[in-house]
N, CA, C and O atoms as a DFTB+ gen file, in Angstrom:
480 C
 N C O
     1  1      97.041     123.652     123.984
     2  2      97.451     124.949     124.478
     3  2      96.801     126.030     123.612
     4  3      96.660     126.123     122.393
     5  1      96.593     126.498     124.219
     6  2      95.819     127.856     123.437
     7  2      96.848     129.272     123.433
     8  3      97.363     129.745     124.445
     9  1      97.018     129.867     121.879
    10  2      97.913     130.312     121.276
    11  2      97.994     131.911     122.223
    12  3      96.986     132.378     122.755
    13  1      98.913     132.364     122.270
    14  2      98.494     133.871     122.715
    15  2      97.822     134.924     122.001
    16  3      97.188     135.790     122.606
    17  1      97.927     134.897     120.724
    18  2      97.402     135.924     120.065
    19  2      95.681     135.491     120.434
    20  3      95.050     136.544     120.343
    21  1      95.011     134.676     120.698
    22  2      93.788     134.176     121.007
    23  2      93.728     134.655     122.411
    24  3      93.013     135.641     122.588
    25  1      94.330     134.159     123.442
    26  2      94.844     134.893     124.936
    27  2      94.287     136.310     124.614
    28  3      93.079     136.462     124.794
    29  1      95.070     137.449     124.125
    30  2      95.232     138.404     124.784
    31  2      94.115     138.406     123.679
    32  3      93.968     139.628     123.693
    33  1      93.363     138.053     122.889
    34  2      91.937     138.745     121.822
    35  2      91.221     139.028     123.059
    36  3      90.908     140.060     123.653
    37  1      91.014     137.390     123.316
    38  2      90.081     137.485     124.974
    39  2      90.368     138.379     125.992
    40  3      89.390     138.829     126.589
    41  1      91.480     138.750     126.340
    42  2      91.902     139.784     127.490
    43  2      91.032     141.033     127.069
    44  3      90.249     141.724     127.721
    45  1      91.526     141.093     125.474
    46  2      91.000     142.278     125.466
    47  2      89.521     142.906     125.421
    48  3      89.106     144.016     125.757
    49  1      88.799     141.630     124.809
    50  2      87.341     141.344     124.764
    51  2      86.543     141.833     126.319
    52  3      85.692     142.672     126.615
    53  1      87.401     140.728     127.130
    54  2      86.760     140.681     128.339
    55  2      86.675     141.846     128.862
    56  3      87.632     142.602     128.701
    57  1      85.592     142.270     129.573
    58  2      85.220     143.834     130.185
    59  2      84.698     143.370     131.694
    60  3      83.611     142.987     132.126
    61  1      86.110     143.610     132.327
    62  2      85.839     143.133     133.996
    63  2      84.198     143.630     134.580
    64  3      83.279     142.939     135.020
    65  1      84.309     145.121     134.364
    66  2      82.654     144.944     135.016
    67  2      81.453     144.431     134.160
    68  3      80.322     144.552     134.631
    69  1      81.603     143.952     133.121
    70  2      80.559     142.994     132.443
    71  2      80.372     141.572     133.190
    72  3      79.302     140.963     133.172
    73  1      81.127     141.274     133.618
    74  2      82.040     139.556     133.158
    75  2      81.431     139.713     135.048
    76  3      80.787     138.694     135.297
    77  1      81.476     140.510     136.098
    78  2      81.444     140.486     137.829
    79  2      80.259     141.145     137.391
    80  3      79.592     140.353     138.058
    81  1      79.362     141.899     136.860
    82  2      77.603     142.136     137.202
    83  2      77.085     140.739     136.904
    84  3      75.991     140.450     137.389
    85  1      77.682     139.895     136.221
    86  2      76.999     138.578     135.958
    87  2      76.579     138.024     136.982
    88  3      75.577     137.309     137.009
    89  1      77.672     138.432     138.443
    90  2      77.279     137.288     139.530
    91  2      76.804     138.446     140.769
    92  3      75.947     138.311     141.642
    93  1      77.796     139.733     140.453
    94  2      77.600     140.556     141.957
    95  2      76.720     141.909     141.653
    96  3      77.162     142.556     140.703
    97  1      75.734     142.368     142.191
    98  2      75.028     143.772     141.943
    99  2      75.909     144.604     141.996
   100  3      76.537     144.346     143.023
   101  1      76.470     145.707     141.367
   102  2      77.360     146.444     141.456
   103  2      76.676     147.912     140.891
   104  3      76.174     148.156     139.794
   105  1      76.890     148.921     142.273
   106  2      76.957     150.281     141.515
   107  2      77.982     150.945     141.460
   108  3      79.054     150.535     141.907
   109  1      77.837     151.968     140.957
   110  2      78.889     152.524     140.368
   111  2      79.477     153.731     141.766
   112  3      78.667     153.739     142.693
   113  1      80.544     154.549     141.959
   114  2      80.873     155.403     142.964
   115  2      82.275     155.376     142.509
   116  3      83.186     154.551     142.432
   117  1      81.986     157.149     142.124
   118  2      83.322     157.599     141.083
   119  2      83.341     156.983     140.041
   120  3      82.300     156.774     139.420
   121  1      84.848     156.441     139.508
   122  2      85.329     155.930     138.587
   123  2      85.296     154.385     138.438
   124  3      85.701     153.672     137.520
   125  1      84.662     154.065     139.675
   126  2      84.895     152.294     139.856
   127  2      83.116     152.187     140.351
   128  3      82.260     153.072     140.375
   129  1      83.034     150.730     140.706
   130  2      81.588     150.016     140.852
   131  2      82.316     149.268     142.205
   132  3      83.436     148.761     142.161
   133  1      81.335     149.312     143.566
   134  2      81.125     148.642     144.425
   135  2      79.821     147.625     144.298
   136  3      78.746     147.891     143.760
   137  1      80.128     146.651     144.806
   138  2      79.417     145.537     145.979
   139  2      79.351     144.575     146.526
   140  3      80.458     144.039     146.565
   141  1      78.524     143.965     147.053
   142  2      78.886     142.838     148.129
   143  2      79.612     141.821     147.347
   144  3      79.304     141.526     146.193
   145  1      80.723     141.218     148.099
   146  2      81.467     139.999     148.094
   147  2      81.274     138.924     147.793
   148  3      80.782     138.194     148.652
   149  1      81.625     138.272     146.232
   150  2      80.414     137.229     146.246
   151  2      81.188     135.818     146.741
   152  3      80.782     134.666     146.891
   153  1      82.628     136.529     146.943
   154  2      83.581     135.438     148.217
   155  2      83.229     135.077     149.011
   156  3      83.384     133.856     149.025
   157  1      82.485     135.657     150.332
   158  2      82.012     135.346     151.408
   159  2      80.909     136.694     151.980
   160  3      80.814     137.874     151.645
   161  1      80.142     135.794     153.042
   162  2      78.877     136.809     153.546
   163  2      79.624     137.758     154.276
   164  3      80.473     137.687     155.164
   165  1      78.814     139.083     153.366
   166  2      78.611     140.368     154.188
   167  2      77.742     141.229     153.763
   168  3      77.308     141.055     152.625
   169  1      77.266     142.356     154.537
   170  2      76.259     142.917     154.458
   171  2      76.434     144.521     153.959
   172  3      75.604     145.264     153.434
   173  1      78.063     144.796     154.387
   174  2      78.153     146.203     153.682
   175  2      79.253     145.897     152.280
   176  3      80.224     145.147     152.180
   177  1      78.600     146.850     151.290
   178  2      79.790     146.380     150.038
   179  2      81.564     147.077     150.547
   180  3      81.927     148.176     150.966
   181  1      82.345     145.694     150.215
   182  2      83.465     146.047     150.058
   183  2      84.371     145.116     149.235
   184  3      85.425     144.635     149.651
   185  1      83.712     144.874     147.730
   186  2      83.851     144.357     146.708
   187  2      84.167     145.526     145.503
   188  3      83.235     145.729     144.725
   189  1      85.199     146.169     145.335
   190  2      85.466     146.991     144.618
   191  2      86.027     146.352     142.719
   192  3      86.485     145.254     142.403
   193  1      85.731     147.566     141.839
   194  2      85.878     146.945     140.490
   195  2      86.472     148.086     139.516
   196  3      85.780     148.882     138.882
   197  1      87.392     148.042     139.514
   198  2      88.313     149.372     138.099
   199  2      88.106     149.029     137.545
   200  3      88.629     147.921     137.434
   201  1      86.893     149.511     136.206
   202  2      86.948     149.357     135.001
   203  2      88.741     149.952     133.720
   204  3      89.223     149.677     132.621
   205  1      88.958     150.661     134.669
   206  2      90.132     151.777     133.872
   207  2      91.334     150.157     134.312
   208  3      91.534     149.592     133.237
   209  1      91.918     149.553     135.227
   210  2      92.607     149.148     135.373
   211  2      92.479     147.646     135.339
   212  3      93.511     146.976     135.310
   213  1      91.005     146.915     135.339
   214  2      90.866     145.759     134.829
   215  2      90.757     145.099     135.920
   216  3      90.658     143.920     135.581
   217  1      90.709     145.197     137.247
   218  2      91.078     144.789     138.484
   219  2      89.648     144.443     139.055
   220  3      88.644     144.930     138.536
   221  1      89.588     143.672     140.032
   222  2      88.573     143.985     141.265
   223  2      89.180     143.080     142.294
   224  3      89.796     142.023     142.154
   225  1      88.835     143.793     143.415
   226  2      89.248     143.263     144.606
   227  2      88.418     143.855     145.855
   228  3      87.969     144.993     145.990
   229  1      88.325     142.463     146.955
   230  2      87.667     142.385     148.030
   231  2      88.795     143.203     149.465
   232  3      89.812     142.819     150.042
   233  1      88.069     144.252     149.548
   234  2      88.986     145.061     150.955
   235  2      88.660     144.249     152.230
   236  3      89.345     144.314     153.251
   237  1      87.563     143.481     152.089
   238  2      87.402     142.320     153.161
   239  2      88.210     141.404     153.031
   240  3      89.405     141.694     152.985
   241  1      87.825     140.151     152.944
   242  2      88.949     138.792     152.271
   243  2      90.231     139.240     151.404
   244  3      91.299     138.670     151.630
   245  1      90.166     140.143     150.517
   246  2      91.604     140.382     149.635
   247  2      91.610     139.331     148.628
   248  3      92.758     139.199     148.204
   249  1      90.761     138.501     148.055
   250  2      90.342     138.385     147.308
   251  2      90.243     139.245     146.041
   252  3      89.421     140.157     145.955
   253  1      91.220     138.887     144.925
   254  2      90.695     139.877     143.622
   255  2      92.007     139.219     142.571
   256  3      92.715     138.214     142.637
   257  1      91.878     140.463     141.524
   258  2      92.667     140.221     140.341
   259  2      91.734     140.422     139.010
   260  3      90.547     140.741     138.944
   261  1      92.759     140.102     137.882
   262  2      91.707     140.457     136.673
   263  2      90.780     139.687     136.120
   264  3      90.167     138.973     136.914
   265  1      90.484     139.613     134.968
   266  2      88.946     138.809     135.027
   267  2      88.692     137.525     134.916
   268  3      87.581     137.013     135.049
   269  1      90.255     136.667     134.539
   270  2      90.457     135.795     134.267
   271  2      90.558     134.974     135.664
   272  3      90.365     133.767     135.810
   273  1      90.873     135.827     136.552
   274  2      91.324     135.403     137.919
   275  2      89.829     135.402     138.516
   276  3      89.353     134.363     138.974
   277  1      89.303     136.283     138.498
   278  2      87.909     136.739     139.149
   279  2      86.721     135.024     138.868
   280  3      85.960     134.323     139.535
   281  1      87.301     135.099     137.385
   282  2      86.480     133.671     136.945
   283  2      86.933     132.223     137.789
   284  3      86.131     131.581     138.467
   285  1      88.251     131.882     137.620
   286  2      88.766     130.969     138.194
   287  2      88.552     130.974     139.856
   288  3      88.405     129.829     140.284
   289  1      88.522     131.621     140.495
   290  2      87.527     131.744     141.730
   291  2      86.658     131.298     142.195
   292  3      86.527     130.381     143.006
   293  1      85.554     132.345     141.379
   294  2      84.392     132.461     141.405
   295  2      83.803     130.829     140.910
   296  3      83.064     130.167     141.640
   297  1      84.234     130.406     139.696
   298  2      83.620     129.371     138.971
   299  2      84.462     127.773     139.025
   300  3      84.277     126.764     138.345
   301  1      85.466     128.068     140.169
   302  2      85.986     126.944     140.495
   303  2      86.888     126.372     138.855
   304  3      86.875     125.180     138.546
   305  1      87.384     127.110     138.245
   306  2      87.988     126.814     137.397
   307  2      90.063     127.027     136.920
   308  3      90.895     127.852     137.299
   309  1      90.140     126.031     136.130
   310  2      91.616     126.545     135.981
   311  2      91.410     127.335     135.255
   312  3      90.313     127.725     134.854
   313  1      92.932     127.856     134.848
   314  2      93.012     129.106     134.081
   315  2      92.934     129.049     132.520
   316  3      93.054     130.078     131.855
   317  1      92.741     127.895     131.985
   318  2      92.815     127.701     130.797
   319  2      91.388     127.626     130.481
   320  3      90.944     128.230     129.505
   321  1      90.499     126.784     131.394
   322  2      89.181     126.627     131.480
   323  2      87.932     128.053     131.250
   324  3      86.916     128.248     130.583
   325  1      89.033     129.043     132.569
   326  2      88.100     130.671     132.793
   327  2      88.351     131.356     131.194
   328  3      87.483     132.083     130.712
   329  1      89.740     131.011     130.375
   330  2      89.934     131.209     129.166
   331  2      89.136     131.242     127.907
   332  3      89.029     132.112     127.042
   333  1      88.394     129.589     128.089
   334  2      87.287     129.382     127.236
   335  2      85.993     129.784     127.814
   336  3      85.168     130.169     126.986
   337  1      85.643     129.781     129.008
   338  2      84.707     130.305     129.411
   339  2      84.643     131.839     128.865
   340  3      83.661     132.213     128.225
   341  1      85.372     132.420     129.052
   342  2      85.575     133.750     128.391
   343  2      85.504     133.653     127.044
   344  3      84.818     134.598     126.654
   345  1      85.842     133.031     126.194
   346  2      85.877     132.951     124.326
   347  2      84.428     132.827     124.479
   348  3      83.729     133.807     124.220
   349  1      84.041     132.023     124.767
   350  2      82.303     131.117     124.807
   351  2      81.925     132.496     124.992
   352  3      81.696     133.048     123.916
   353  1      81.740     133.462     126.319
   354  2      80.734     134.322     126.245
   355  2      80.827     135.619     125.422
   356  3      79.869     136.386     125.332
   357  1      82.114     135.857     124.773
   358  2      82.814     136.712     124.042
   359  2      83.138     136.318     122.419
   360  3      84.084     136.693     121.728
   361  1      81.898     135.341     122.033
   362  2      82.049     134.887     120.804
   363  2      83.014     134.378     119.999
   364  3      82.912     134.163     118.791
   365  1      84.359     134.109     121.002
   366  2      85.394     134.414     120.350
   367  2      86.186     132.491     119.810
   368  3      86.045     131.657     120.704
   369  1      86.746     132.087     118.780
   370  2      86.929     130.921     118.591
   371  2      88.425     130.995     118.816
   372  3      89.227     131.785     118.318
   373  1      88.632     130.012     119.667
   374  2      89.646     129.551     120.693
   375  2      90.776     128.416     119.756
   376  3      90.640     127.206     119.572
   377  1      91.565     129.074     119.421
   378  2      92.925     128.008     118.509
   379  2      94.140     127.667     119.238
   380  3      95.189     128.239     119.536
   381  1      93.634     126.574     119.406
   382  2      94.268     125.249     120.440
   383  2      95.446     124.651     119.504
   384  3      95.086     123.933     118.572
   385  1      96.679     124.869     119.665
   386  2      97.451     123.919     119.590
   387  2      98.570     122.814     120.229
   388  3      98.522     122.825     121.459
   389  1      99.364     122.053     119.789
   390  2      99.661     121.320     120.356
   391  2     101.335     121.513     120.965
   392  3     101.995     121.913     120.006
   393  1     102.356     121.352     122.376
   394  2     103.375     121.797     122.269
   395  2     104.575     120.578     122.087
   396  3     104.716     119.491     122.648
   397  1     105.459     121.365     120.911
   398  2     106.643     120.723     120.595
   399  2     107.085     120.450     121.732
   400  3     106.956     120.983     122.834
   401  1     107.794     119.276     121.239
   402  2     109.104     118.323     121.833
   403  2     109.838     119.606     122.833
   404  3     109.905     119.682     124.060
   405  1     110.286     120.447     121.878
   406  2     111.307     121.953     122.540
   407  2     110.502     122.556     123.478
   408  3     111.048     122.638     124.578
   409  1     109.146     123.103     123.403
   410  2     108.587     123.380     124.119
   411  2     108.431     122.962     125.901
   412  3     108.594     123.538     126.977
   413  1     108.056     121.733     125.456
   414  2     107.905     120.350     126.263
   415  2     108.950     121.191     127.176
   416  3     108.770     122.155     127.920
   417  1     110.017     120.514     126.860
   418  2     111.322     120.464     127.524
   419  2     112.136     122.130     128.191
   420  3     112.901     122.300     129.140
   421  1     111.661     122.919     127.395
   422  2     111.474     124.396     127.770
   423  2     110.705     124.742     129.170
   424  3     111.132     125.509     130.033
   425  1     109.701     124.143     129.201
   426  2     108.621     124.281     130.436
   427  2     109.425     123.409     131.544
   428  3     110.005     123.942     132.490
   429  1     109.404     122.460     131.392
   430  2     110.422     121.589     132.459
   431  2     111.963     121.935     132.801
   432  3     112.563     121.526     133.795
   433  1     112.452     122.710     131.857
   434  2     113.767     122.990     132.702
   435  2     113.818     124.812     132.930
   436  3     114.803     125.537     133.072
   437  1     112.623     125.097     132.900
   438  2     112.488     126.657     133.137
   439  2     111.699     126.728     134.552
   440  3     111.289     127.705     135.179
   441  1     111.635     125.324     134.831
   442  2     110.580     125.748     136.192
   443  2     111.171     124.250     137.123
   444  3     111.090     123.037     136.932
   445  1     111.703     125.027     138.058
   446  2     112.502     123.579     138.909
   447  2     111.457     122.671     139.440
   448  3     111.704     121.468     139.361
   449  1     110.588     122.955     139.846
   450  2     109.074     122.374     140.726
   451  2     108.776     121.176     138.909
   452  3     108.369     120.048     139.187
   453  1     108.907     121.358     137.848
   454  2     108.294     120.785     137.414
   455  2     109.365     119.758     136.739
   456  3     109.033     119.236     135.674
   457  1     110.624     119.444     137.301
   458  2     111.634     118.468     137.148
   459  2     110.794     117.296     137.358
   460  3     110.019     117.273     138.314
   461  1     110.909     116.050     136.321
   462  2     110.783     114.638     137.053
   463  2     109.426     114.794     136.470
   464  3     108.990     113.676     136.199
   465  1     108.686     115.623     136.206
   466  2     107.013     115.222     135.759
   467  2     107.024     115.584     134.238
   468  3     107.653     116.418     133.588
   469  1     106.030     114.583     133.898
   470  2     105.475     114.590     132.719
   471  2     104.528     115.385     132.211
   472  3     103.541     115.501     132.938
   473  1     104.501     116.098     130.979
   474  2     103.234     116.948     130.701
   475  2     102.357     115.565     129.940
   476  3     102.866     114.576     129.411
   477  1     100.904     115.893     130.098
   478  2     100.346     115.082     129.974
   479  2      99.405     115.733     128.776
   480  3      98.507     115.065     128.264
């Protein structure tokens, strides 16, 4: 598990329109950056990106969220995965630890869906 104070370094590192010019051409109009969808084909941009609010989202598909989300998408990844993907391009070293017994058992009776299963 990777600690939060490492989490939010990366949150804060990450710069949504850095992290989406990687994959989508984006100009700028106003305060935000449009362009095409790199969700699905289209030909006019309606791939929008708030730098001020951390966001981007597709007014086509509805497709969006912050950058962590944008990654897991885009790169077919979980969320822990778009995490390190993010440390990796953000230099940042990622401190993984392991969760207590209490923990364990915290996650399983805080979330009914996850009764009866094992963390692995």
């Amino acid at each position: 598990m990777i600690d939060q104070a490492t989490i939010d370094r990366i949150l804060d590192a990450a710069q949504i329109v850095d992290v989406v010019s990687e994959f989508v051409t984006l100009r700028r109009r106003g305060v935000n950056y449009i362009g095409l969808c790199p969700f699905h084909n289209e030909k006019t941009p309606s791939f929008s990106v708030s730098p001020s609010k951390g966001l981007c989202k597709c007014f086509s598909c509805g497709k969006g969220g912050n950058v962590v989300h944008f990654i897991m998408e885009h790169e077919q990844l979980s969320y822990y995965e778009a995490l390190k993907w993010l440390a990796n391009k953000y230099h940042i070293e990622v401190k993984e630890r392991e969760l207590t017994d209490e923990e364990k058992q915290a996650c399983l009776s805080s979330y009914p869906a996850n009764r009866g299963t094992a963390l692995l």
